[in-house]
C-alpha positions in Angstrom: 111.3 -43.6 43.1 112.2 -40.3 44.6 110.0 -39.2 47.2 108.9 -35.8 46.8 106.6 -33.5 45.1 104.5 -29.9 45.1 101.2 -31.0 45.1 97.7 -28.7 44.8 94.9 -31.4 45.4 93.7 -30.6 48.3 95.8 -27.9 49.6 99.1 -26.6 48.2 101.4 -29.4 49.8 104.9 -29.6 50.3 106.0 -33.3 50.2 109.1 -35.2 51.0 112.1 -35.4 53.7 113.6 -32.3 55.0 111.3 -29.8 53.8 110.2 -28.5 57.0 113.0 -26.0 56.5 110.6 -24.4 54.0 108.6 -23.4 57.0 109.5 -19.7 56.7 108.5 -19.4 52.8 105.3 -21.3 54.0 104.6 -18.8 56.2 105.3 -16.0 53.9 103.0 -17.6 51.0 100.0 -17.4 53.7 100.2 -14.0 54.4 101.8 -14.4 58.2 104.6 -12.0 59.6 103.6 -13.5 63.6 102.8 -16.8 63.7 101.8 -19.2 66.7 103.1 -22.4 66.7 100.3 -25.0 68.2 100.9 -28.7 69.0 100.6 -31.0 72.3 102.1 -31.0 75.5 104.0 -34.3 74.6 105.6 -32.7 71.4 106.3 -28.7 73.0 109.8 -29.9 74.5 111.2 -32.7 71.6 113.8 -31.9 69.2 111.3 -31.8 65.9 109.2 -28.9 67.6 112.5 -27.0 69.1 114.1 -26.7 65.1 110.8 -26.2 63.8 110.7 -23.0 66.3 114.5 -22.3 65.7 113.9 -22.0 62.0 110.6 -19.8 62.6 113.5 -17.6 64.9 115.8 -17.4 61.9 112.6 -16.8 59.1 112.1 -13.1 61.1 108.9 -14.8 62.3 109.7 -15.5 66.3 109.3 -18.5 68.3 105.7 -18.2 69.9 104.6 -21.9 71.1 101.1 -22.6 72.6 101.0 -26.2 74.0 98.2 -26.7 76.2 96.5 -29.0 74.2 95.0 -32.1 75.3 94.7 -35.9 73.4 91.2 -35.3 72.8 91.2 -31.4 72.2 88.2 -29.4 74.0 86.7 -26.1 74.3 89.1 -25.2 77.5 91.9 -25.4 75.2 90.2 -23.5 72.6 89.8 -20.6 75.1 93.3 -20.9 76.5 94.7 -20.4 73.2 92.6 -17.9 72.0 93.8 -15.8 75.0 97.3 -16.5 74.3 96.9 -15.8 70.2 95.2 -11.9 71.0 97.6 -11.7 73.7 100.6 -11.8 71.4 98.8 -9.9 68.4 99.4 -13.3 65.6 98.1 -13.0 62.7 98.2 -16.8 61.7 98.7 -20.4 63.0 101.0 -22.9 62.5 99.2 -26.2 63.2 101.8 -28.8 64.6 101.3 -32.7 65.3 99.3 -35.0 65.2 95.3 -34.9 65.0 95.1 -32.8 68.5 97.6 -30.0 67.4 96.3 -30.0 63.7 92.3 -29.4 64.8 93.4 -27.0 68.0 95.6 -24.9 65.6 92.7 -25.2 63.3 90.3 -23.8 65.3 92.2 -21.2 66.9 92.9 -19.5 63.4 88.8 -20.0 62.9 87.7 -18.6 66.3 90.3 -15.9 66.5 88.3 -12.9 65.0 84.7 -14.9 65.3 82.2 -13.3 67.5 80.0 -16.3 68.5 80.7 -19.0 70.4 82.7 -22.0 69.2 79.5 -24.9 69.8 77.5 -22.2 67.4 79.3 -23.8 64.2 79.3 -27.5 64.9 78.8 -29.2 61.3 75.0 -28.7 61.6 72.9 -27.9 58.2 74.6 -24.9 57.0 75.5 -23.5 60.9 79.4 -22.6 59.2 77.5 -19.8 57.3 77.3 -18.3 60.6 81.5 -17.7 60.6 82.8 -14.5 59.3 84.9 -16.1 56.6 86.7 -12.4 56.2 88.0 -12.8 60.0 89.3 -16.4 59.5 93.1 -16.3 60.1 95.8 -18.4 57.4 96.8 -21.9 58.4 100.2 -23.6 57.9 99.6 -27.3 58.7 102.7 -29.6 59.6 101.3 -33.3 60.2 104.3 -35.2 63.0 101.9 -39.0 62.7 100.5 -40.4 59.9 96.6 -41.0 60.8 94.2 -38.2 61.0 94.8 -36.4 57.7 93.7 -33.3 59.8 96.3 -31.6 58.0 94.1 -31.5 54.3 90.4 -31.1 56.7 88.1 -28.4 56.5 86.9 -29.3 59.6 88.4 -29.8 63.4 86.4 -32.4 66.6 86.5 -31.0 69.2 84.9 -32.4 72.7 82.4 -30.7 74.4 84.2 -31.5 78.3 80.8 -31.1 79.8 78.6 -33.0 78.3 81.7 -35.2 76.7 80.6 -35.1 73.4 82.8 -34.7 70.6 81.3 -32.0 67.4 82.9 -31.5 64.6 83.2 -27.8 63.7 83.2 -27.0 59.9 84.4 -24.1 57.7 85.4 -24.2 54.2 88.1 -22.2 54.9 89.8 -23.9 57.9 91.7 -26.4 55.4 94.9 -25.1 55.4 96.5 -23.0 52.9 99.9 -24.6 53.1 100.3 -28.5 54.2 104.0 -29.5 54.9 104.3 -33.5 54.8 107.8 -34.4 56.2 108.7 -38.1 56.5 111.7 -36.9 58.9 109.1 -35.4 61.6 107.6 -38.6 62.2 110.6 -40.9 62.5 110.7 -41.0 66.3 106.9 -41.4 66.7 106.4 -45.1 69.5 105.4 -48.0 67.9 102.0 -47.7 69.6 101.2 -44.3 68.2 102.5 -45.5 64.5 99.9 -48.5 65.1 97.0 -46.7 66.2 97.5 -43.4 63.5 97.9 -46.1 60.9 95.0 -48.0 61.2 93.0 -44.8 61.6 94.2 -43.5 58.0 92.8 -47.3 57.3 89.7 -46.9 58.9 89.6 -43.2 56.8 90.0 -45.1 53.7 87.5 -48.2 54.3 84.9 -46.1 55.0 85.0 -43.7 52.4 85.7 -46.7 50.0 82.4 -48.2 51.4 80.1 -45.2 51.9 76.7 -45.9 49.9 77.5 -41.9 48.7 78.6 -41.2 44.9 82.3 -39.9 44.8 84.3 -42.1 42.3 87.5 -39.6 42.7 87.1 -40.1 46.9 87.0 -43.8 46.0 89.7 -44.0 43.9 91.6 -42.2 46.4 90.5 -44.5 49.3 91.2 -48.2 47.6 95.2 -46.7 47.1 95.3 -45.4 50.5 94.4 -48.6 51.9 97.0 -50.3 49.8 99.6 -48.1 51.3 98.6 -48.5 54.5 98.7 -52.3 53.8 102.2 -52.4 52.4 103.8 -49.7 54.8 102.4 -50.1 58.2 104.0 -52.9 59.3 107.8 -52.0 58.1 106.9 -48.5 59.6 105.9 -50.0 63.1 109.4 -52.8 62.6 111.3 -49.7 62.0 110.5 -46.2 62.6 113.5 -44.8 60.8 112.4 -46.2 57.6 111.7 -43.1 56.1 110.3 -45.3 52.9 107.3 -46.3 54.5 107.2 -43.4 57.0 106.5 -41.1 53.7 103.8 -43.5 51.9 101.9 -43.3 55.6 101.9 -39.7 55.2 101.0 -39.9 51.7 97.9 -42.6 53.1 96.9 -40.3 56.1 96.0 -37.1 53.5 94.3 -39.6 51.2 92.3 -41.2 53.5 91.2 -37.6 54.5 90.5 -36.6 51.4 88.4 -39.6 50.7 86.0 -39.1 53.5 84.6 -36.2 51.8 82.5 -39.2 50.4 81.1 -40.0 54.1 82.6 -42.5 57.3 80.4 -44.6 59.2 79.6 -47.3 61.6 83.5 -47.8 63.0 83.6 -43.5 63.7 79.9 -43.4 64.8 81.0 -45.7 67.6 84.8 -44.4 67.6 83.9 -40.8 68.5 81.7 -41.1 72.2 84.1 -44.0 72.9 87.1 -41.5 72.7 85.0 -38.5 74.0 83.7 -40.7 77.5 86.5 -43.2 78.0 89.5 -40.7 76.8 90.8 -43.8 74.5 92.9 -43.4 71.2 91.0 -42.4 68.2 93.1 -44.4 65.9 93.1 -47.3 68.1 89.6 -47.7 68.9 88.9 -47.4 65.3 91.1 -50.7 64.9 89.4 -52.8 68.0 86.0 -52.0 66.1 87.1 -52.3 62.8 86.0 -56.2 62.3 82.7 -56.1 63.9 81.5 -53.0 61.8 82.9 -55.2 58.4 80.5 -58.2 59.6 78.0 -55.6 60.5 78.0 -54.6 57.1 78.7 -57.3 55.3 75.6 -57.7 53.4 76.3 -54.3 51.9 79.8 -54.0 51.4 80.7 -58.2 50.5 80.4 -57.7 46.8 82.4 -54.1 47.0 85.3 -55.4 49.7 85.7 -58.5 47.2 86.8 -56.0 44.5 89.3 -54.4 46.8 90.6 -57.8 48.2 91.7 -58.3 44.5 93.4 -54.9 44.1 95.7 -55.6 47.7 96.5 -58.7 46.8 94.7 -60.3 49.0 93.2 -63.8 48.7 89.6 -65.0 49.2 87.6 -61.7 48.8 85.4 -60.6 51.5 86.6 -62.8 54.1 90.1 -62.8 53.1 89.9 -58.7 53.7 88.0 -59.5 57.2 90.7 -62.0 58.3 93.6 -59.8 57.1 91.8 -57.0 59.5 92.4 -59.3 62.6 96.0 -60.2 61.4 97.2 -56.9 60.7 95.6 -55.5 64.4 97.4 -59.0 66.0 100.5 -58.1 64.6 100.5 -53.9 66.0 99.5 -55.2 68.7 95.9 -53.6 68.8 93.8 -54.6 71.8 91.3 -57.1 70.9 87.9 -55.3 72.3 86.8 -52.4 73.9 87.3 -53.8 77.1 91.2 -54.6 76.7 91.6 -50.9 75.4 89.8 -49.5 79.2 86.6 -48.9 78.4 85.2 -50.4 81.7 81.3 -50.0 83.0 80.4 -48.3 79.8 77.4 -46.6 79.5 75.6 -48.3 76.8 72.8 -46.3 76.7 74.3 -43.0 76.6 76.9 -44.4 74.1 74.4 -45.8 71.7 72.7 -42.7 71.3 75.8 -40.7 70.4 76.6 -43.3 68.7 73.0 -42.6 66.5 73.6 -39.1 66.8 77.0 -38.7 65.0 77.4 -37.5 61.5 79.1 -40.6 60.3 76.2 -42.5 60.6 74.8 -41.1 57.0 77.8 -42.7 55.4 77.3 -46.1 56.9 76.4 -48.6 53.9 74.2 -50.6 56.5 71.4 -48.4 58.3 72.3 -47.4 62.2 69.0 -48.6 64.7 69.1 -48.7 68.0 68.5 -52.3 68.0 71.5 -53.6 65.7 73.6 -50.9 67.2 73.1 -51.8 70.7 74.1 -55.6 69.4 77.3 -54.1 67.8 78.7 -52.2 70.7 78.0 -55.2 72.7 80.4 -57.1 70.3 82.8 -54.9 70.1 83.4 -55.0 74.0 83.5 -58.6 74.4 85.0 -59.6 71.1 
C-alpha cells in the first residue's frame, strides 16, 4: 500500500513522506506572502525545522522563527509571540511540532488582530462568538509527533500560569486551512516522546469511542484509530525509522482528533490539572490513568469495549482490552502511577475540583462526583 494521499476531511491535508517540501504551495493556497514559523525550543535548532525554514527561504516567503514556547504552552508565550508576529508585519502562521507549537501557532494567528483578551474566549457557552472571525489570520499546520491531533483542532489549551489552570480556547476558524502530515518529520522523535504522543492519540480515540454523545462518524473514526495505534505503536517505539508505522501514527493522531468532536472524559478531566500543576506529559499522564478510568467506567462502557476487543483482535472482551492497556503501557515503558511520573504532595483538593470543572467531564460515560472522583485520583497515584 502506498502511503499517501490529498485528503479534505477535516482540513485539506497533505499526506505522506517528503511532502513537507510542498510547504511554499501550502503557504500560497492560504493566502500568506510572510509567514512565522512557531514550534518549541527543543525543535528551533534540529535539522527538520532548519529545511523546513530553508525551503520557506527559497518559496520567496523568509525564514521568520518564533520559539519561545513552553511544554505546556501559556498566556506569556501567547504575548511574547504576539509581539514578535506585529513586529515583523506576518500575515499568517505556520504551526510547527508537536501539541505545544501546533496550539501556540494556533493561537497566535487567532489573537493577532483580536481586541480582547485571550482568557475572554475560553470554550465557554458561545464566548468564541466574541472573536472577530474577519481578523483571524490563515494557519498552515505541520504535526513533528503523532499524539495531539492539534493539527485537524479547532481549538488550542492553553495554561493560565497564574492560577495553573489549563482552558481550552475555541474558534471555528482556528483549524487549519492546510495540514501537512509527514512521516519523515517524525522519524527522530525519543522513544519516550513516541510512547507518551501515542497513547495520547489512544486515549483520543477511547474516549470518543466511549463518550455517552451520538456521533456514529466520530466513532467509526475512533475504533480504527485505536487499531492503528495498536498495531503501530510498538514497531514505531522498536524503531523510529520505520516510516511504516511512523505514517499510520500520524494517520491515528488526526483521527483520534477528529473523533473527540463526540466528547473525552474521565482520563483528560484528570489529565489536564495534572499537567497544568505538576508540569507532567499530557500524553503520558493520559497512559498512567488510562486503566483506572476503564474500571471506573466499566459498568458503562463493558458491553461497548467488548465490541471493540473483537474488532483489535483482542481476546476476552472487556478485560482482555483492560489487561492489553497495562501490557501495552509495560512495554513503552509508561510509569505505573501518578506518583512514579512526579506528581509528589499533590493537592487533592484543588485537583479534584479542576478535575470537576473540565469540559471533558460531559463526555464521561460514567457521571464525575466529588466522591468517586476523589476515590479515582487516589488510585491513580498509588496504583
Amino acid at each position: 500500500m502506498q502511503l499517501i494521499g490529498n485528503w479534505s476531511y477535516p482540513t485539506a491535508m497533505k499526506f505522506g513522506a517528503g511532502r513537507i517540501a510542498e510547504i511554499t504551495e501550502a503557504c500560497a493556497a492560504s493566502g500568506m506572502k510572510k509567514p512565522m514559523l512557531v514550534t518549541d525550543r527543543g525543535l528551533a535548532d534540529l535539522e527538520i525545522t532548519k529545511r523546513t525554514l530553508d525551503l520557506m527561504e527559497a518559496g520567496g516567503l523568509g525564514r521568520a522563527l518564533f520559539s519561545d514556547v513552553d511544554p505546556n504552552p501559556n498566556e506569556k508565550n501567547v504575548e511574547a509571540g504576539l509581539k514578535a508576529y506585529r513586529e515583523g508585519a506576518h500575515d499568517g502562521v505556520i504551526a510547527f511540532g508537536g501539541g505545544s507549537g501546533l496550539d501556540l501557532g494556533k493561537m497566535l494567528a487567532f489573537m493577532a488582530g483580536q481586541t480582547r483578551q485571550l482568557w475572554d474566549f475560553e470554550d465557554i457557552g458561545d464566548w468564541w462568538t466574541r472573536a472577530d472571525a474577519d481578523a483571524i489570520h490563515p494557519i498552515v499546520a505541520v504535526p513533528t509527533t503523532a499524539g495531539t491531533g492539534s493539527e485537524v483542532g479547532r481549538a488550542s489549551v492553553i495554561t493560565n500560569s497564574e492560577t495553573q489552570e489549563k482552558k481550552i480556547i475555541f474558534h471555528p476558524k482556528v483549524l487549519p486551512s492546510v495540514v501537512i502530515c509527514d512521516p519523515e518529520l517524525t522519524t527522530s522523535m525519543p522513544p519516550a516522546i513516541t510512547a507518551g504522543t501515542g497513547m495520547d492519540a489512544f486515549a483520543h480515540c477511547l474516549e470518543a469511542y466511549c463518550s455517552p454523545h451520538y456521533h456514529p462518524m466520530s466513532q467509526g473514526i475512533a475504533l480504527e484509530g485505536m487499531r492503528l495505534v495498536k498495531d503501530y505503536l510498538p514497531r514505531a517505539y522498536a524503531t523510529g525509522s520505520d516510516i511504516e508505522a511512523r505514517a499510520h501514527m500520524m494517520s491515528a493522531a488526526a483521527m483520534g482528533a477528529t473523533a473527540f468532536q463526540k466528547g473525552l472524559g474521565a482520563i483528560h478531566a484528570l489529565s489536564h490539572p495534572i499537567g497544568a500543576m505538576h508540569h507532567t506529559h499530557h500524553g503520558t499522564t493520559n497512559a498512567v490513568v488510562m486503566q483506572p478510568v476503564l474500571r471506573f467506567n466499566e459498568t458503562a462502557v463493558r458491553d461497548r469495549l467488548n465490541q471493540a476487543a473483537a474488532y483489535l483482535g483482542i481476546a476476552g472482551g472487556y478485560d482482555g482490552f483492560y489487561d492489553f492497556i497495562g501490557e501495552l503501557n509495560a512495554s513503552l515503558n509508561i510509569p505505573k502511577s501518578l506518583a512514579d511520573l512526579g506528581v509528589n504532595n499533590p493537592d487533592i483538593d484543588r485537583l479534584l475540583k479542576d478535575a470537576l470543572n473540565d469540559p471533558s467531564t460531559g463526555g464521561n460515560p460514567v457521571e464525575m462526583t466529588e466522591e468517586n472522583t476523589r476515590a479515582l485520583l487516589i488510585e491513580c497515584l498509588e496504583m
